[in-house]
N, C-alpha and C positions, 0 to 999 in steps of 0.2 A: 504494500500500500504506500503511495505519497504520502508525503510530509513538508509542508508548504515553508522549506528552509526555516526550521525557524532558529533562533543566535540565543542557544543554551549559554549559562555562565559556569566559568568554572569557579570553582572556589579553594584559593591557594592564599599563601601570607600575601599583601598588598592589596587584597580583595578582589570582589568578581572582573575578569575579565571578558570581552564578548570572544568568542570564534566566528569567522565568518565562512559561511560554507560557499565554495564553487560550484557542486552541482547537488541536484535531487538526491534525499537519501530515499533509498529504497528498505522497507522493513521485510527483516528476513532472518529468520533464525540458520543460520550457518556453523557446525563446531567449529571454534576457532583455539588454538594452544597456546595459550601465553607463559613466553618462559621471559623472569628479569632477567635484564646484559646486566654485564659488567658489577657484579656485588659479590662480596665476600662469603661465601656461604650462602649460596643461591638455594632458592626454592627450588624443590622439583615443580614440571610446567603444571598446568592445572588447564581441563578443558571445561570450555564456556559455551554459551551459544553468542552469536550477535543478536542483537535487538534492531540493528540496519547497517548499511553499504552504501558505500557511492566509489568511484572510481578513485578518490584520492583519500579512503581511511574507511571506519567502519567505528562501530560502537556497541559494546558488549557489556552483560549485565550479570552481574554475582549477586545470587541473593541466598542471604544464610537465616533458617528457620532460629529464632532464641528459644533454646528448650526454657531456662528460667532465669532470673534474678537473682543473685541473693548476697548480701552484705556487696553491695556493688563491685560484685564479679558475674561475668556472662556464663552461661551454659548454652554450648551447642552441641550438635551430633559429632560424633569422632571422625566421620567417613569426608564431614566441611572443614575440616580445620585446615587442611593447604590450602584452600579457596580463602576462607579470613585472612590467613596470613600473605595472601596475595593482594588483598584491598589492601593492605597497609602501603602497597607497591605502586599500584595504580591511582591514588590519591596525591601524590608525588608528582607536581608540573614536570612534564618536558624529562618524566622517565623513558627511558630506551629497553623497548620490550623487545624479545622474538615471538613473532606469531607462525605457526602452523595452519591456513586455512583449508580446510576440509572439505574441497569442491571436486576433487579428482579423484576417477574410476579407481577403483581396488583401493579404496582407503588411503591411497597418495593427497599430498597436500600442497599446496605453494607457500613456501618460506619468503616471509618478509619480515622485516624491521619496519618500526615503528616508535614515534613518540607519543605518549601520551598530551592532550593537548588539555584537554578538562575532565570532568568529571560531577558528579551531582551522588547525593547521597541520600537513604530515606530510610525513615523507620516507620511502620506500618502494621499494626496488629501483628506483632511479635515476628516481625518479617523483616531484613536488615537488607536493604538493595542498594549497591554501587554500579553505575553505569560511569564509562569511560570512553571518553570518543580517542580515540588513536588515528594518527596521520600515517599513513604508508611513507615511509621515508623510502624506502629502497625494497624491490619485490625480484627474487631469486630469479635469474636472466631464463632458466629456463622453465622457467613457468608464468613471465610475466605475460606471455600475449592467452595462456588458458588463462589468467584473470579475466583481462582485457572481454575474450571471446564468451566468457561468462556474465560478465557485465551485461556484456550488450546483447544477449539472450535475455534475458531479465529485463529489459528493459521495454526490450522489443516485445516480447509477450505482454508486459504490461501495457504497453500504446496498443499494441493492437485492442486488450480488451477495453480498455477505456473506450476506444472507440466504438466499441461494438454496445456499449450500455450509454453511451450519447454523453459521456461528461470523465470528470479527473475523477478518481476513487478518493474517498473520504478515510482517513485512517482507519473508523469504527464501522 
């Protein structure tokens, strides 16, 4: 579905900043593998889905169920704690992630780099979600035209339906 650009803020030290986006994101849940660069004692990567796409970045979304509260410390499932400990990552202006995207037959993926650009955060009936827009900085030479070629499938299907129900598709 479109999403009629709209200039999410991120929220870092100096306060909110806009992003400006270049093109349409398209929403799509896609597995995408984010591993941190460059850190001491990295995380193992952790798979996501994206929440949308557009040809220059993408935005993914961790959400961790709060088993309970108590003397203010969190309880979660054991199976999410590398996803927690990955928002701590992605919260972080202008981190350098590796992504794994998950669009190629047999379980192949396109390796790209990435900086995280913003991010928005929420707490929701015992629900903790980080979404994280990320800039493709650089997409592995040979996989960068299946991006490309997948892009413009998705997109093309989407125009054609649009046109076929006489107007743009409404997110909802």
């Amino acid at each position: 579905m479109w999403e009629p650009n709209p200039i999410p803020f991120s929220k870092h030290e100096g306060g909110p900043q806009l992003e400006r986006r270049e093109a349409q994101r398209l929403h799509t849940a896609i597995p995408v593998t984010i591993k941190v660069v460059g850190e001491a004692g990295a995380l193992p990567p952790v798979t996501v889905r994206t929440a949308d796409i557009s040809p220059q970045g993408l935005s993914t979304v961790i959400t961790i169920r709060i088993l309970k509260v108590e003397e203010g410390r969190v309880s979660i499932q054991e199976e999410v704690k590398n996803s927690a400990r990955m928002i701590k990552h992605l919260i972080v202006q202008d981190r350098i992630v590796g992504l794994g995207i998950h669009i190629l037959p047999q379980g192949g993926c396109v390796n790209a780099m990435g900086t995280v650009r913003w991010h928005t955060r929420r707490l929701h009936e015992g629900l903790y979600s980080v979404r994280a827009g990320i800039l493709l900085n650089e997409i592995d030479r040979a996989h960068k035209r299946e991006w490309f070629v997948f892009l413009r499938a998705i997109y093309e299907h989407l125009a054609c339906f649009q046109h076929e129900i006489g107007g743009p598709l409404s997110p909802d």
